[in-house]
C-alpha positions in Angstrom: 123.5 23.8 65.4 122.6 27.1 63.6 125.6 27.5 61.5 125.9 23.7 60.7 122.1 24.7 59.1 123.8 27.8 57.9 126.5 25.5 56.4 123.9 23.4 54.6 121.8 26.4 53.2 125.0 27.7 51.2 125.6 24.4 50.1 121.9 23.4 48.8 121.9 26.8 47.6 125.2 26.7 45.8 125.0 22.6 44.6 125.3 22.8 40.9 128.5 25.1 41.6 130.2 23.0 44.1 129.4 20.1 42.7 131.2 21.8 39.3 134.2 22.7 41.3 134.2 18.9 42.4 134.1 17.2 39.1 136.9 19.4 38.0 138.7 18.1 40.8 138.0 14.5 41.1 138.5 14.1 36.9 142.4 15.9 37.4 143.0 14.3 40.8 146.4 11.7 40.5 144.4 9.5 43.0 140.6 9.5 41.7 141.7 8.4 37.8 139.3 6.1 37.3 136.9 9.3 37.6 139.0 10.6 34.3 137.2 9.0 31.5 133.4 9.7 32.6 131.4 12.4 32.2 131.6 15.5 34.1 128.2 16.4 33.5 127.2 12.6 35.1 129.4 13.3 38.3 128.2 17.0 38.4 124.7 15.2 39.1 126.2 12.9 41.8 127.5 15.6 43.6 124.3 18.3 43.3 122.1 14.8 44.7 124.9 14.4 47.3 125.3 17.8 48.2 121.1 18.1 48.3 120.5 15.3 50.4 123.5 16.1 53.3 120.2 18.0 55.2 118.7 14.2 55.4 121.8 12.7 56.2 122.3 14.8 59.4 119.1 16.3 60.5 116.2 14.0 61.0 115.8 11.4 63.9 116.1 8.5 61.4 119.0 9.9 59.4 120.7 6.5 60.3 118.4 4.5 58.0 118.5 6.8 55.4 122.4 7.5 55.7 122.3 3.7 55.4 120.2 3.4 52.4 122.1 6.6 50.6 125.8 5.4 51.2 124.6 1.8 49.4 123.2 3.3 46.3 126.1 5.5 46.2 128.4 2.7 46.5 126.6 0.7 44.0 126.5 3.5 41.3 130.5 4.0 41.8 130.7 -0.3 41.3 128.5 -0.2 38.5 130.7 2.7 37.0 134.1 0.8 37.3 135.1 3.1 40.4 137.7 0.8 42.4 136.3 0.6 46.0 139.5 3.9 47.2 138.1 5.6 44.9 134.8 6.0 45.4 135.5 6.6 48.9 138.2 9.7 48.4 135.9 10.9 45.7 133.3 11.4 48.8 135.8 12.6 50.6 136.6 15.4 47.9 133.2 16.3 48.0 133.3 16.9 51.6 136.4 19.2 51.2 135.2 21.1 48.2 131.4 22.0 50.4 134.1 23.7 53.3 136.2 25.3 51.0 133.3 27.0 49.1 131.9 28.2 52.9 135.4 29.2 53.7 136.0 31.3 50.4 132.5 32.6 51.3 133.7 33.4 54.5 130.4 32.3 56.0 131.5 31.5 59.6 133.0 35.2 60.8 132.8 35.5 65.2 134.0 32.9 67.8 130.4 31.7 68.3 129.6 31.0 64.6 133.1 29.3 64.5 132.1 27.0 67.8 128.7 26.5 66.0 130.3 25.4 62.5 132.7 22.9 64.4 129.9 21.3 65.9 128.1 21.1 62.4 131.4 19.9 61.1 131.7 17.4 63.7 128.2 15.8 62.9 129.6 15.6 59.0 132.4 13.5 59.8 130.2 11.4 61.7 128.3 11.1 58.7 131.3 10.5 56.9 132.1 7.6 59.4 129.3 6.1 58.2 129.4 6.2 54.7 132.9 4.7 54.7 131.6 1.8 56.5 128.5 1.4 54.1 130.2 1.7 51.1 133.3 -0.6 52.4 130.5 -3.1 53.3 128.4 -2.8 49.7 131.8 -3.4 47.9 133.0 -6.3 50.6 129.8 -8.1 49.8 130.0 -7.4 46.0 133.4 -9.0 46.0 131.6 -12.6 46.8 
């Protein structure tokens, strides 16, 4: 699990740039408009608490409660923002892909070990992932009452 950690130090590290790169993305994206008219400095914010909270989501024993908890405010924020219930959930999605492709451009994972390593830290983030899907599918199911 070393370079999953390794995967989440550049990404704490690098947040507020990331997160940048993301907003950029998700306001120009042809399947994210509803992102369009909102503020990038408001989604910047999302993405820095996403991107700063991913050690929580995947590290401790009770990550499930808290992965919980975080995927329903984040699914109540995007509701509460107009964000149709697609949306919100590519939106995460992008912020998945724009964390790799900043490691990748860094070039952080270099040997066959490291690379074994990262696909096992990847692997635990698309579990996560699972998750959050279902959470926010859920919050906007229930919503829809």
């Amino acid at each position: 699990m070393v370079d999953s950690i390794k995967l989440l130090d550049v990404t704490e590290q690098n947040a507020e740039e990331i997160a940048e790169h993301w907003a950029k993305e998700v306001q120009k994206n042809k399947r994210t408009t509803h992102y369009q008219n909102l503020k990038k400095e408001k989604l910047i914010v999302y993405a820095v608490d996403f991107y700063r909270n991913l050690r929580k989501l995947l590290v401790p024993v009770d990550r499930l409660e808290f992965t919980q908890e975080y995927f329903r405010k984040y699914a109540r924020k995007c509701h509460k923002m107009g964000i149709p219930l697609q949306e919100s959930i590519y939106g995460l999605v992008l912020m998945r892909r724009h964390m790799w492709l900043y490691a990748d451009f860094q070039a952080i994972f270099i040997d066959i070990l490291e690379h074994n390593q990262a696909i096992e830290g990847i692997m635990r983030i698309m579990l996560m992932m699972d998750y959050a899907v279902y959470e926010i599918t859920q919050y906007y199911y229930e919503s829809a009452k």
